[in-house]
C-alpha positions as semicolon CSV with decimal commas, in nm:
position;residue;x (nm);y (nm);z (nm)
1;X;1,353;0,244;3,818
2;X;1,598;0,595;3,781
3;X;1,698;0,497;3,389
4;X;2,001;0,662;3,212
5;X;1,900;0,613;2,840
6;X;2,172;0,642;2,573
7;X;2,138;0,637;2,236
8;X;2,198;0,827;1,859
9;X;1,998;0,748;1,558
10;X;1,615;0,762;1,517
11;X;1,536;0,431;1,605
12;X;1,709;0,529;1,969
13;X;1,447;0,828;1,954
14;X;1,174;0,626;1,893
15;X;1,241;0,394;2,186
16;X;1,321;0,693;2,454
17;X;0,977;0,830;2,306
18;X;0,784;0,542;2,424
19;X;0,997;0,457;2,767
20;X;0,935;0,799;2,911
21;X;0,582;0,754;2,878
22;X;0,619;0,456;3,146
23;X;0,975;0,512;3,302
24;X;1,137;0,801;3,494
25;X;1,430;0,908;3,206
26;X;1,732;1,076;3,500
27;X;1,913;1,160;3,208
28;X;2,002;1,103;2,772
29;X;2,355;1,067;2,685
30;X;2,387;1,062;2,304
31;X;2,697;1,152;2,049
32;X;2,848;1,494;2,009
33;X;2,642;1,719;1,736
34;X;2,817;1,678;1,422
35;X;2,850;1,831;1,103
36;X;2,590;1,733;0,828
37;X;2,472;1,739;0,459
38;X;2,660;1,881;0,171
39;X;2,655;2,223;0,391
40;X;2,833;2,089;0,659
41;X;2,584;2,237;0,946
42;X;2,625;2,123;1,294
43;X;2,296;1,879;1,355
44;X;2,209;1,674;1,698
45;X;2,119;1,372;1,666
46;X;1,773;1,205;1,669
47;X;1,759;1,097;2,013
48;X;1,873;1,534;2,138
49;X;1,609;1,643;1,976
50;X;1,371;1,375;2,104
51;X;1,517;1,443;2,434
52;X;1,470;1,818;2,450
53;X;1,090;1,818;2,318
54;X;1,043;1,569;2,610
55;X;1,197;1,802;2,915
56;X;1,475;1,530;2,969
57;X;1,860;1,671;3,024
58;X;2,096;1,569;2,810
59;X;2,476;1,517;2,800
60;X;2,710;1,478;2,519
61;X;3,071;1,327;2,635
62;X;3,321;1,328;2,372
63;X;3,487;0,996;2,520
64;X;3,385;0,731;2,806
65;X;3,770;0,571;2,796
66;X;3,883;0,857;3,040
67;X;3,657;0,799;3,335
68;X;3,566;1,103;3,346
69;X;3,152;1,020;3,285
70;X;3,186;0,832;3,646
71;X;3,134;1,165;3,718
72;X;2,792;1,171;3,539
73;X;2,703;0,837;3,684
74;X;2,759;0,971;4,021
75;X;2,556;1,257;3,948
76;X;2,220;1,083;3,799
77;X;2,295;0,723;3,961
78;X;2,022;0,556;3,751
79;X;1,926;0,183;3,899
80;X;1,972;0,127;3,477
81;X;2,138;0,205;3,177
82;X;1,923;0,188;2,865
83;X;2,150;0,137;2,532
84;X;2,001;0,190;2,158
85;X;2,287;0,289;1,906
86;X;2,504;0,490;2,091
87;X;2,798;0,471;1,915
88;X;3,024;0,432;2,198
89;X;3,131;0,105;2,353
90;X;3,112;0,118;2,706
91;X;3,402;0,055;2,940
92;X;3,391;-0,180;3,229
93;X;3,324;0,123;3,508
94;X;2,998;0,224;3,313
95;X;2,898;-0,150;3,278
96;X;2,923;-0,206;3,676
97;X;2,762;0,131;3,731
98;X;2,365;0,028;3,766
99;X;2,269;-0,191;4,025
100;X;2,053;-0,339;3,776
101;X;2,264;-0,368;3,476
102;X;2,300;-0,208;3,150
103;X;2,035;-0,325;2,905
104;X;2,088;-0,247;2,541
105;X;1,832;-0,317;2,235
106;X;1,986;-0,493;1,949
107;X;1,787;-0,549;1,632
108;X;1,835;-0,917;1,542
109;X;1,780;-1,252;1,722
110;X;2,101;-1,320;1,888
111;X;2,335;-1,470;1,808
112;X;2,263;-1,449;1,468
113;X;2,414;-1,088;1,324
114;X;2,615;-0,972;1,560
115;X;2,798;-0,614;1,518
116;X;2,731;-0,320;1,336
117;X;2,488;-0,387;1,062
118;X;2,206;-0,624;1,124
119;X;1,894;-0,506;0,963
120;X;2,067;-0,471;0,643
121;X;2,320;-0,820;0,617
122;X;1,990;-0,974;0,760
123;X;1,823;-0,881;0,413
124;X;2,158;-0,862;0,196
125;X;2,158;-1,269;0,294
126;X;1,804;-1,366;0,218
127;X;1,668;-1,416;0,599
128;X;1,304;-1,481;0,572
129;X;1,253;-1,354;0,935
130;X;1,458;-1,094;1,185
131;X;1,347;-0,991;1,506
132;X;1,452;-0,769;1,863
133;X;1,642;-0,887;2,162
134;X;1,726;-0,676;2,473
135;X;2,026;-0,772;2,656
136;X;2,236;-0,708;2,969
137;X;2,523;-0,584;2,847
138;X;2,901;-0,715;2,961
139;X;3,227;-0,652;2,768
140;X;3,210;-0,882;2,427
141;X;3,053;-0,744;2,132
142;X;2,665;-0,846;2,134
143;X;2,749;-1,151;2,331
144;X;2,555;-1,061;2,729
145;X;2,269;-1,263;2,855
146;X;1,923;-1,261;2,658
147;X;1,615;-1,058;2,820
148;X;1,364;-1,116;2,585
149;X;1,340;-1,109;2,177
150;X;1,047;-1,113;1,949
151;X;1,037;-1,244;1,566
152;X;0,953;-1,030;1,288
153;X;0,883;-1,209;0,960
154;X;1,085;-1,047;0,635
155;X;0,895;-1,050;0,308
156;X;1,051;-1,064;-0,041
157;X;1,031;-0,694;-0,096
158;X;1,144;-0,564;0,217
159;X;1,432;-0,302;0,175
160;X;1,640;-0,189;0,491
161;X;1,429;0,111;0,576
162;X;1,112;-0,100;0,575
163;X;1,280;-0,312;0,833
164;X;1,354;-0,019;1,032
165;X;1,083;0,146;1,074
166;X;0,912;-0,182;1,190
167;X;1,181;-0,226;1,460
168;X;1,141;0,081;1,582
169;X;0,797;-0,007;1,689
170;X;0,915;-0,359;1,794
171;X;1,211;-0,290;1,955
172;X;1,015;0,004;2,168
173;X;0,754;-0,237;2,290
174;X;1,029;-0,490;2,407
175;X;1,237;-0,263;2,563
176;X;0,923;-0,176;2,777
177;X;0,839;-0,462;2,832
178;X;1,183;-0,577;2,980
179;X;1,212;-0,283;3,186
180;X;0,872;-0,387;3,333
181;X;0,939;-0,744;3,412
182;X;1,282;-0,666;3,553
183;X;1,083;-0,415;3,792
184;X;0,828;-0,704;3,836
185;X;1,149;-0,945;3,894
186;X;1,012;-1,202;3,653
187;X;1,259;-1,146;3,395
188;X;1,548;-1,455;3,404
189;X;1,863;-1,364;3,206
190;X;1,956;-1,671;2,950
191;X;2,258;-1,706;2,804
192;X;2,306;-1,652;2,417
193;X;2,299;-2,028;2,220
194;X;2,344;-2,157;1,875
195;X;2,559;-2,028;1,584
196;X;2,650;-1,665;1,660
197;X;2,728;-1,438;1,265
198;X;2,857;-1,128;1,217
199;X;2,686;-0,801;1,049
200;X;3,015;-0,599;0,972
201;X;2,992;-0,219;0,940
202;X;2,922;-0,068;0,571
203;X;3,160;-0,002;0,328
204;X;3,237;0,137;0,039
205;X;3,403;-0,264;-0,057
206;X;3,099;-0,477;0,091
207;X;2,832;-0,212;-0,064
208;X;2,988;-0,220;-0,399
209;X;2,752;-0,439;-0,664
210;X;2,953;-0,742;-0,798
211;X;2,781;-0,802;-1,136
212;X;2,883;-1,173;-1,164
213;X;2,678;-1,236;-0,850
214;X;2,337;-1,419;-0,904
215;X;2,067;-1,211;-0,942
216;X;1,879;-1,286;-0,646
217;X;2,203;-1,218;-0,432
218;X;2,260;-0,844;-0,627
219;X;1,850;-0,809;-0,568
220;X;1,892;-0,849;-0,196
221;X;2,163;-0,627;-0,170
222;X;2,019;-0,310;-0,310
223;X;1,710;-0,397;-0,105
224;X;1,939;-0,416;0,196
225;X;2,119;-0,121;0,129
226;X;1,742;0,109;0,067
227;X;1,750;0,383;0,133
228;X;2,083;0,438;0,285
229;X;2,358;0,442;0,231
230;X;2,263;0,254;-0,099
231;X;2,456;-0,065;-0,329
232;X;2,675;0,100;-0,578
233;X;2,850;0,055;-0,918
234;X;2,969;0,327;-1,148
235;X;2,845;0,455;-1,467
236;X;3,061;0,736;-1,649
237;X;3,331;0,751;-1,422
238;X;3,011;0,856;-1,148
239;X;2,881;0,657;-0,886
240;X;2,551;0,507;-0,958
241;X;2,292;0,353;-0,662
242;X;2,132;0,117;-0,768
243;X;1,796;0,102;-0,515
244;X;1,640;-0,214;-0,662
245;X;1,607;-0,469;-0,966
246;X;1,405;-0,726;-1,090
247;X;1,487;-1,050;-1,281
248;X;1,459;-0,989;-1,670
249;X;1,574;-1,333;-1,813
250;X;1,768;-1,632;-1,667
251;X;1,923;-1,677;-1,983
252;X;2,301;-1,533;-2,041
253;X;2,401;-1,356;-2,360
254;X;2,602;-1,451;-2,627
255;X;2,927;-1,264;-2,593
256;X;2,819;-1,030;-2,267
257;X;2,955;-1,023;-1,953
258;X;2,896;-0,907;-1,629
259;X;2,826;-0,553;-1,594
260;X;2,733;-0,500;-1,948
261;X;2,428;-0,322;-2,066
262;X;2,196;-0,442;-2,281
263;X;2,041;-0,176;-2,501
264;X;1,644;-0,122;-2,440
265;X;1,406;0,190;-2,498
266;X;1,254;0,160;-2,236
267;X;1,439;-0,077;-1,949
268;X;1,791;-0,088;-1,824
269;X;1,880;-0,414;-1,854
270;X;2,177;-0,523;-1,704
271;X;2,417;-0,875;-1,740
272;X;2,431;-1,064;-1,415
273;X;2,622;-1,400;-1,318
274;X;2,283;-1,560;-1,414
275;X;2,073;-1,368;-1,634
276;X;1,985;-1,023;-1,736
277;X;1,847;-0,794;-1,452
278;X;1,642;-0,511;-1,534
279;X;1,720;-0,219;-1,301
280;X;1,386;-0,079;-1,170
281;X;1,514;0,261;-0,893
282;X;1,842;0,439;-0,936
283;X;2,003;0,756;-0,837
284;X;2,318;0,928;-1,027
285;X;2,589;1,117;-0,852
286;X;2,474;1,484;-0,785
287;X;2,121;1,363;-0,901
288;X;1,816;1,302;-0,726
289;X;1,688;0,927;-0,702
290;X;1,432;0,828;-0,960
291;X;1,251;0,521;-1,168
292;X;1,507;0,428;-1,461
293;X;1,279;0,482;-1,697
294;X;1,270;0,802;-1,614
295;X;1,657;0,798;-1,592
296;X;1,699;0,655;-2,004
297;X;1,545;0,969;-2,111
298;X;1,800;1,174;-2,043
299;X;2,055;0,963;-2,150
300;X;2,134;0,758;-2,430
301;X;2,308;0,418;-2,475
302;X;2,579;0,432;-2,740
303;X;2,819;0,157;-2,727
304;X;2,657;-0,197;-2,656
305;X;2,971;-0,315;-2,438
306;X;2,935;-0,068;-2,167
307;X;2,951;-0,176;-1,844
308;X;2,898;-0,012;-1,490
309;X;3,191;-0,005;-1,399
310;X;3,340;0,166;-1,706
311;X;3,367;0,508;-1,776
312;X;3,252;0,488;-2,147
313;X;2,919;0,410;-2,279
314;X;2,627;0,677;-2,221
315;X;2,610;1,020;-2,314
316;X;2,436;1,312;-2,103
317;X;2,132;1,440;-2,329
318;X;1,957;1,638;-2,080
């Protein structure tokens, strides 16, 4: 099959990597280069790059809602559109296009975690296992018929980049895989059953640490939310990520509440809706990330009722 592949972030990269080893790429249509990093330089994406080390053409359209990419379809007519975290939503005249559908790669087991953010709600709510599904696209928002999916088991200690990486190799292998049984014809399309969720994009409100959370819930969020973009709280009027915790003590301090530090030479002990957390990987604004041990020698704890999201309490010694 002539396949149109289009897709933005590394994991798209990874999966156009593998598919032109076994599938004739026409064409890569990814997002507009954009300005990053605190320089603002103009960067292409993952999936360019990939693209242009492979020999594979590339096209960048600013917007799909005109109808002016029919013009692109008509040039490349590809028998199917690949789709891994474009960015875009595609409009009905792009979803008709291929005679064979558009399939797109979505990194949970639909229904479950629909939208945006998958990998990291999947781990922000405690799943014990995640997984890959391709799908042929139609209008809704994850909601087209089921190709194939495959389960991937979550561990305890799994943060959001861990995930990735591993569905990067997943979701690869199962997008080959249903691009070789729809060429086989022994692929049947199912439609999507049981209790569809929602992953909602990330914020700077539903990435923000609520100290009066139970531990275990604040511990999956910063796991979640490693290594980008990272669960938050402030400390000194700065924001501070907070990249994981561990459980110090289930038992609740006389006279502390949420958010409050507990001074420690060594640890950074923090109040919880449960018990004291000790913070274990953190990174200050305009600082690089680093163990909080390493982080208490530079600064020093000087009023016992500080809390994160104060802007009193520790005083720059380095």
């Amino acid at each position: 099959m002539k396949v149109m592949f289009m897709g933005t972030p590394e994991i798209a990269a990874c999966c156009l990597e593998r598919l032109a080893a076994r599938h004739e790429i026409v064409c890569v249509v990814t997002r507009i280069d954009k300005p990053k990093g605190r320089g603002g330089a103009v960067s292409a994406s993952a999936v360019k790059m990939r693209a242009r080390q492979l020999g594979i053409s590339v096209e960048q359209p600013r917007t799909l809602k005109d109808g002016s990419f029919a013009e692109t379809l008509g040039k490349y007519r590809p028998d199917v559109i690949v789709v891994v975290a474009y960015g875009l939503i595609l409009p009905k005249y792009v979803l008709d296009f291929p005679h064979c559908g558009c399939v797109n790669l979505h990194v949970s087991l639909l229904p479950k975690y629909r939208g945006a953010a998958p990998i990291q709600w999947c781990i922000a709510n405690g799943e014990t296992a995640g997984g890959v599904t391709t799908m042929l696209m139609d209008e809704g928002v994850d909601t087209g018929h089921i190709l194939l999916s495959a389960e991937v088991g979550i561990t305890p200690q799994m943060t959001g980049g861990q995930l990735h990486d591993i569905y990067c190799e997943e979701g690869a292998k199962l997008l080959c895989g249903t691009l070789d049984d729809m060429e086989a014809g022994v692929v049947t399309p199912r439609k999507q059953e049981g209790e569809a969720s929602y992953a909602p994009m990330l914020t700077n409100e539903n990435t923000w640490i609520q100290w009066f959370a139970p531990i275990k819930t604040i511990i999956n969020l910063t796991r979640a939310m490693d290594p980008c973009p990272g669960a938050y709280t402030y400390l000194d009027g700065k924001k501070l990520r907070i990249f994981s915790l561990s459980p110090a003590s289930d038992t609740l301090p006389a006279g502390k509440t949420p958010g409050s530090i507990i001074p420690d030479k060594s640890r950074l002990l923090v109040v919880c809706g449960d018990g004291v957390a000790s913070v274990e990987e953190l990174q200050l604004e305009g600082k690089k990330r680093m163990p909080a041990a390493d982080f208490l020698r530079g600064y020093k704890i000087i009023n016992e009722e500080f809390t994160l999201k104060g802007t009193r309490g520790m005083r720059n010694e380095e």
